[in-house]
C-alpha distance (Angstrom), angle and dihedral (degrees) to the residues before:
residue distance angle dihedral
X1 . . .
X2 3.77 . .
X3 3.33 139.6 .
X4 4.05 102.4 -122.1
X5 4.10 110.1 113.0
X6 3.81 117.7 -92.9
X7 4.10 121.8 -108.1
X8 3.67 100.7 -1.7
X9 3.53 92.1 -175.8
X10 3.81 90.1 72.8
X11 3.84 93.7 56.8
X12 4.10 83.4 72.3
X13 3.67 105.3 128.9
X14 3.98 115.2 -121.1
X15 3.37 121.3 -128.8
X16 4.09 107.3 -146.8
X17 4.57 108.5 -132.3
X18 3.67 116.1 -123.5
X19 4.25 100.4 -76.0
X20 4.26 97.2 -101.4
X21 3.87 109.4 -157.3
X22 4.11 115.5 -69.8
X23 3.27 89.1 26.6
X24 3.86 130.6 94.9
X25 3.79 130.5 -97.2
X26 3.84 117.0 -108.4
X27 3.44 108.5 -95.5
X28 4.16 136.3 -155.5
X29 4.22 118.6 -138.2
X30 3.96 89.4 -111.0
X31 4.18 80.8 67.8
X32 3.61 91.4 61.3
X33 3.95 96.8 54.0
X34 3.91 110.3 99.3
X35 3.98 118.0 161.1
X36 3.89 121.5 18.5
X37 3.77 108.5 -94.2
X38 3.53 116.2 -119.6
X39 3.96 121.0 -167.8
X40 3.73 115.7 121.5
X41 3.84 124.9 -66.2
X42 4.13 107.6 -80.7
X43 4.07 92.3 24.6
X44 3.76 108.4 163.3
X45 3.71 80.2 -136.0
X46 3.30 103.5 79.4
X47 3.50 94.4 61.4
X48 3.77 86.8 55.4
X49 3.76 98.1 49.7
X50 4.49 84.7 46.5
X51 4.06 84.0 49.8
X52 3.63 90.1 44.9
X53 3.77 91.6 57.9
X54 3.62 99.1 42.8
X55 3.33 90.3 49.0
X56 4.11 96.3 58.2
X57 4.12 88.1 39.8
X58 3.59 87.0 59.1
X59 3.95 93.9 47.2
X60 3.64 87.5 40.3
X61 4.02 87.2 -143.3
X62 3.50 113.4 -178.6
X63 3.61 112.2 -92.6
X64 4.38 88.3 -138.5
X65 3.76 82.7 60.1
X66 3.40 107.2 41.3
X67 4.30 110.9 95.9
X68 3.81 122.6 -176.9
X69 3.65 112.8 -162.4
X70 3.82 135.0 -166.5
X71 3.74 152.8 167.6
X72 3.87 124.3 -151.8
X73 3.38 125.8 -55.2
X74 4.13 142.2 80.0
X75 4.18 83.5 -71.5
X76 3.55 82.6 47.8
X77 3.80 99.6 79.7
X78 4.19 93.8 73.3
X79 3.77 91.0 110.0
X80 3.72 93.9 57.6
X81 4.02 90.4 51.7
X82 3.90 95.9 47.7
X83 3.62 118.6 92.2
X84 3.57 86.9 -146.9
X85 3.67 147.8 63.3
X86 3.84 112.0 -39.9
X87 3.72 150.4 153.7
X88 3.72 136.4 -153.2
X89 3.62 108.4 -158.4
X90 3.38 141.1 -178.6
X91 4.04 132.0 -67.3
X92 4.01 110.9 -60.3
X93 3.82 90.5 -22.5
X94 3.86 96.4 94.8
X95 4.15 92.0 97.3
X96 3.76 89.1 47.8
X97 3.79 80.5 53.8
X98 3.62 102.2 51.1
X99 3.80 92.8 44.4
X100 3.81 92.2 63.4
X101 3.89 85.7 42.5
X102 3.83 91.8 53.5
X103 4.27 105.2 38.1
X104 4.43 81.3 49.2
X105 4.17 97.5 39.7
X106 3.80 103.1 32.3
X107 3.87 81.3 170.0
X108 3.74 106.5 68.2
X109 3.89 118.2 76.2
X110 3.97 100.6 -123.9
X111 4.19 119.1 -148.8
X112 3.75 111.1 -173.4
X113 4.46 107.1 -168.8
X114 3.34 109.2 -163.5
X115 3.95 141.8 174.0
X116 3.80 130.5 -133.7
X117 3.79 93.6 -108.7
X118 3.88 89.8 43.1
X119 4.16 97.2 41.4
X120 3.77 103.0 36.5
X121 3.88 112.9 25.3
X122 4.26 113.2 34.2
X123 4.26 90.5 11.2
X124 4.19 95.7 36.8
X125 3.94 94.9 96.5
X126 3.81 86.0 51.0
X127 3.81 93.4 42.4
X128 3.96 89.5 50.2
X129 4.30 90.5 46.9
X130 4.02 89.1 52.9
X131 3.83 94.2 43.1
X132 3.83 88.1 51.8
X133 3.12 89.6 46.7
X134 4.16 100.8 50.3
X135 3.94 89.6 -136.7
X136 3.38 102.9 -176.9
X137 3.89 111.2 -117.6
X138 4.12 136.0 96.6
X139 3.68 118.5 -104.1
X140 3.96 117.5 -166.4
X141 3.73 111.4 -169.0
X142 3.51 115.1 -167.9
X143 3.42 112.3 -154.9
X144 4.02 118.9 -161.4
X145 4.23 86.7 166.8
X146 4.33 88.0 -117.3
X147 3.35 149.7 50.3
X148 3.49 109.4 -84.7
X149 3.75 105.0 164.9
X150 3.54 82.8 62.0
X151 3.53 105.8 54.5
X152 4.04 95.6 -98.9
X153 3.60 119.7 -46.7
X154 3.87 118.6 162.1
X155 3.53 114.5 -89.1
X156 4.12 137.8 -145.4
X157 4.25 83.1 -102.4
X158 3.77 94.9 37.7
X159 3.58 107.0 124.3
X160 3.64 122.8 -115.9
X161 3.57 118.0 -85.3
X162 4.00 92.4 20.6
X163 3.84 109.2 145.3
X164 3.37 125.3 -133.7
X165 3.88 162.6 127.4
X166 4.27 87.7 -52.8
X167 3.77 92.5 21.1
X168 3.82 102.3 43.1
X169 3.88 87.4 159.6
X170 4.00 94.6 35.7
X171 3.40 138.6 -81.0
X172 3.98 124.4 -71.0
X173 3.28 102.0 -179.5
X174 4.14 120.9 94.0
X175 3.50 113.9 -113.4
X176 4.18 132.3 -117.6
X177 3.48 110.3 -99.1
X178 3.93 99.5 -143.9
X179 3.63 94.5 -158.7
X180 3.41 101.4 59.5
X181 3.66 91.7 38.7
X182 3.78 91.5 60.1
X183 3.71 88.2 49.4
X184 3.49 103.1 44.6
X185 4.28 84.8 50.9
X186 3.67 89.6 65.5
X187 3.96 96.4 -106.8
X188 4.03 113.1 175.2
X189 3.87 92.2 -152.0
X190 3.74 121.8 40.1
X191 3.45 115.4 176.5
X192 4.15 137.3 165.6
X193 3.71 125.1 -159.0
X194 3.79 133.9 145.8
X195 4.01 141.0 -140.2
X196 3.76 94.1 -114.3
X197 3.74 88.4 68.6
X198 3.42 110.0 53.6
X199 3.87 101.9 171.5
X200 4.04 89.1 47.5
X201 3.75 88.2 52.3
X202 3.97 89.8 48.9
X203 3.98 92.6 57.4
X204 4.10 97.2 40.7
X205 4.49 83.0 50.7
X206 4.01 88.1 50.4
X207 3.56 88.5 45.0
X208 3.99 97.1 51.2
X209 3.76 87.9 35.7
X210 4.21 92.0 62.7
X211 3.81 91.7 40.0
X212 3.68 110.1 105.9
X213 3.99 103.4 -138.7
X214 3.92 139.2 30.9
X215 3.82 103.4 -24.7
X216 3.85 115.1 174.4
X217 3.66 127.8 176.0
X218 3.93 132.2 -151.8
X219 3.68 103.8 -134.2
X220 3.96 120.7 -171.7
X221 3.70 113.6 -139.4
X222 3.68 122.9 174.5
X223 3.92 116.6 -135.2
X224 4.14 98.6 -155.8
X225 3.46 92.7 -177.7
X226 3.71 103.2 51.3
X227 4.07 96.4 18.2
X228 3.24 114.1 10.2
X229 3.91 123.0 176.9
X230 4.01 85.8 23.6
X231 3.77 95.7 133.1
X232 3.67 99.4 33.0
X233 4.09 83.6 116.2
X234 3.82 84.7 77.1
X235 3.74 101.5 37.5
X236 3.64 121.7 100.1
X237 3.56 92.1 -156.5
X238 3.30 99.1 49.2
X239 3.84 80.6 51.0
X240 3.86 92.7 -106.4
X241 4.02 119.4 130.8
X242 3.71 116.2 -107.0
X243 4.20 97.4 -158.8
X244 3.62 114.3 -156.5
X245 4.21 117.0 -149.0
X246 3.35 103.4 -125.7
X247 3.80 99.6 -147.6
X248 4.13 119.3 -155.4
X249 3.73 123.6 -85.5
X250 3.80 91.9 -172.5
X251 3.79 90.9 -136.5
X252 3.84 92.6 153.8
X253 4.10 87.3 -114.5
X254 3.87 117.2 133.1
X255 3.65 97.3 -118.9
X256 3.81 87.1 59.0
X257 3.65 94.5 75.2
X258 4.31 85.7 57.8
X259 4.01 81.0 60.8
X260 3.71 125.3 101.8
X261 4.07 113.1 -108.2
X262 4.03 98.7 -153.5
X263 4.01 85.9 -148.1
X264 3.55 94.6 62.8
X265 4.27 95.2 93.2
X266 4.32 78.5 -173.3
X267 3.59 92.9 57.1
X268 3.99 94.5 40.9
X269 4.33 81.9 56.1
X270 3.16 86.6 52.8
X271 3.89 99.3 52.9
X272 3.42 89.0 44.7
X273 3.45 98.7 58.7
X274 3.48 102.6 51.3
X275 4.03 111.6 108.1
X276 4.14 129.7 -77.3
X277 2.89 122.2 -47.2
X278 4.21 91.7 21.3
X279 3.60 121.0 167.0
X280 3.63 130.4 -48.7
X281 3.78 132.9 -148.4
X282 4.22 129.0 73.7
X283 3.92 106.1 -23.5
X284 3.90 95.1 170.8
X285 4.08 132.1 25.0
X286 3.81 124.5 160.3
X287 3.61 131.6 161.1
X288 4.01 104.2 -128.0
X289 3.76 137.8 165.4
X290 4.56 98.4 -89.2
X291 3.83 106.2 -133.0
X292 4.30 87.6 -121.4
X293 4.18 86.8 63.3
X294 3.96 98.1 54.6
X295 3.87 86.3 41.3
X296 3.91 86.6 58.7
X297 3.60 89.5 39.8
X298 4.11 87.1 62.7
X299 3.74 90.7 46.3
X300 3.68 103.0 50.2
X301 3.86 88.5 40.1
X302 3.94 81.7 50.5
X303 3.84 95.0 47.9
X304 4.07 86.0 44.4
X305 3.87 87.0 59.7
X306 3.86 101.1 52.6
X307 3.53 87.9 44.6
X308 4.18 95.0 -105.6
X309 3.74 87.6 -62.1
X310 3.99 111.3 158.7
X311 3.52 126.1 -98.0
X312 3.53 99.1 -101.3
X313 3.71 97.3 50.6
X314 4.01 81.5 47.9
X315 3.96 84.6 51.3
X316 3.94 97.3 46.2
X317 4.11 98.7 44.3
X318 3.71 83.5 51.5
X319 4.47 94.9 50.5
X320 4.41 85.7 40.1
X321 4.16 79.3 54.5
X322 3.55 94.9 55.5
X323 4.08 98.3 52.2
């Protein structure tokens, strides 16, 4: 481990070409900002949403194909932010959402935001289903460890022995370790970041954004209303330790081999189960098949079949078979 930042190469700013006609003008982070947000003074999630921003100014994505998706929660207010396409969907349903969204518009660059209550407790089965199934799109969770939307009520991360609105003498229960859970669903990206370090969280969201698959990232956001001083463990002004993975560069040196090979899903485990608040950085990255290429794979081999003929035609012969 070692505190240096991870992948500087990615921190390289991008210069935006001249706009050339059809496509968009360059654009600036303050173009992205739509509605005022509104989660409490001190959120962690503003310094996602500011990340978020600088993160598609740098990419230069086209605003017409950017789309921010969400369920319900604090996190769940992206879409409303985002001068952009967007939807706020229902409880824990948002990844079943953006799955449909990115198998039928293979175009668009999909960002699901999530919360811990949203991502891992109602929305875990679909989170697990679209991890197996290396859809490609990038899911931030940000964790605050409770329900804050709700006015505190323990959540699946809340640590044990945390009092509150369902727990008014603490929790018992053992909480989800996301990191493992990602893992264990058969995620291609796996990545851990928090809000107190906005330039780490910048490179781990470039990272999961050029990974071609299900990338998800663990994000740390402090809820200073509900739990404040949560993540101070992993703030180095709070004096906490923010430990940096310090991934292989497969130099041949000896100290190489003490590095972390993000292929290695048994080293990743173990990473992720060392105790709060761990290590942050890329715990997991494999080049797999993404769910969206074998679907095109059916239709072209489809379309091969009929002889390219169009849908309808397709659609027709099959009705004048069933006289």
């Amino acid at each position: 481990m070692s505190d240096t930042t991870i992948n500087p190469a990615s921190s390289a700013a991008v210069v935006a070409a001249p706009a050339q006609p059809g496509q968009s003008t360059p654009y600036k982070k303050v173009d992205l900002r739509s509605d005022r947000p509104t989660w409490c003074p001190g959120c962690g999630d503003y310094t996602v949403l500011d990340t978020y921003f600088r993160l598609c100014e740098r990419r230069q994505i086209p605003r017409e194909k950017i789309v921010t998706v969400s369920g319900i929660g604090c996190s769940s207010r992206f879409p409303y932010f985002v001068q952009a396409h967007g939807v706020h969907f229902i409880h824990g349903r948002a990844v079943a959402f953006a799955s449909g969204l990115s198998l039928s518009r293979p175009d668009l660059h999909v960002v699901v935001f999530s919360g811990d209550g949203d991502a891992y407790s109602i929305g875990g089965n679909h989170l697990e289903h679209a991890a197996r199934k290396n859809i490609h799109m990038t899911l931030v969770v940000m964790d605050n460890m409770v329900y804050g939307l709700t006015k505190k009520q323990t959540s699946p991360t809340s640590p044990m022995g945390f009092k509150s609105k369902t727990d008014p003498t603490g929790s018992i229960d053992i909480p989800t370790n996301p990191m493992q859970k990602l893992l264990a669903a058969g995620a291609t990206f796996v990545a851990r970041t928090s809000h107190s370090n906005p330039q780490h969280m910048l490179q781990v969201m470039e990272r999961a954004m050029d990974h071609r698959g299900f990338s998800v990232i663990e994000c740390l956001s402090e809820c200073v209303e509900f739990h404040p001083g949560a993540f101070d463990a992993a703030n180095p002004r709070k004096g906490g330790q923010f430990t940096i993975i310090e991934e292989k560069k497969n130099d041949g040196t000896p100290e190489d081999e003490k590095r972390h090979d993000p292929s290695d899903e048994a080293a990743a485990y173990k990473l992720a189960s060392l105790p709060f608040p761990g290590v942050f950085g890329v715990f997991y990255d494999v080049k797999e098949p993404a769910k969206n290429d074998r679907e095109q794979q059916l239709i072209d081999n489809a379309r091969a079949a009929t002889g390219g003929a169009a849908p309808l035609a397709c659609l027709q012969k099959t009705f004048a078979r069933l006289k």
